[in-house]
C-alpha positions as CSV (number, residue, x, y, z in Angstrom):
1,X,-16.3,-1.8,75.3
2,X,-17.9,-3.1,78.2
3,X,-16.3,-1.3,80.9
4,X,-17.6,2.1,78.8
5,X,-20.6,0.7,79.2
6,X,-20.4,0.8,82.6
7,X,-19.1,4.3,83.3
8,X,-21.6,5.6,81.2
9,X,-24.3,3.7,82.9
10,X,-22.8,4.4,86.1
11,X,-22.4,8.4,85.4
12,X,-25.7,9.3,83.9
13,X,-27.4,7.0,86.6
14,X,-25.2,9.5,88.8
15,X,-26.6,13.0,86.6
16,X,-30.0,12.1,86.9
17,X,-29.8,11.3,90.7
18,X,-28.7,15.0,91.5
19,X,-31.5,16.0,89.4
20,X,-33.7,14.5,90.5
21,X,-32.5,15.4,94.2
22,X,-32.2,18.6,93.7
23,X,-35.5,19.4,92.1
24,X,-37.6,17.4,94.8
25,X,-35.8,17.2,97.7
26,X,-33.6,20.6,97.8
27,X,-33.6,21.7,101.4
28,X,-34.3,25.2,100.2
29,X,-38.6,23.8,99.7
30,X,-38.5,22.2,103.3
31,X,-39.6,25.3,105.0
32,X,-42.0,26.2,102.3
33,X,-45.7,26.8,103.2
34,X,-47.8,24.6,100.9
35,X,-50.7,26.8,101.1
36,X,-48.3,29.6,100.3
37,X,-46.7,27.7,97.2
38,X,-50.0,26.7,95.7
39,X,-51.4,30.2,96.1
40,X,-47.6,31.7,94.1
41,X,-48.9,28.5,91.2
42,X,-45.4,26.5,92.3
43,X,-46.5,23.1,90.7
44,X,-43.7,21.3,91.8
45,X,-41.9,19.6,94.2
46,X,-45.0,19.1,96.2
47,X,-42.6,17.7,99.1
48,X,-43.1,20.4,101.2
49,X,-43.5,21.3,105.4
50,X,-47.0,20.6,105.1
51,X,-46.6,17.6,103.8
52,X,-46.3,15.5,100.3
53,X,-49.4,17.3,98.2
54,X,-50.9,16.6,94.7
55,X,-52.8,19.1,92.9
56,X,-55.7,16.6,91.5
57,X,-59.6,17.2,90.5
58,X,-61.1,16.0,94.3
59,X,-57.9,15.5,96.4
60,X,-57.4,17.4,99.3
């Protein structure tokens, strides 16, 4: 049972890495204007060229 445990452990820690990767740090947003993106209503990943942004009330 414990070594289950593991694998499981080990394999969704794995999943949710990629997904994580791939939604915020795909190479295909690295050349992304973040003026550009905003204006389109992209919300995220906000790790774009320009720079990491938040949209927030006051931050610019």
């Amino acid at each position: 049972m414990p070594v289950i445990y593991w694998v499981l452990l080990v394999g969704i820690s794995i999943w949710g890495f990629y997904g994580i990767f791939s939604l915020y740090a795909d190479s295909a947003w690295w050349g992304v204007n973040v003026n550009l993106a905003e204006a389109n209503g992209v919300q995220v990943p906000f790790l774009l060229s320009g720079g990491w942004r938040e949209r927030r009330a006051g931050f610019t």
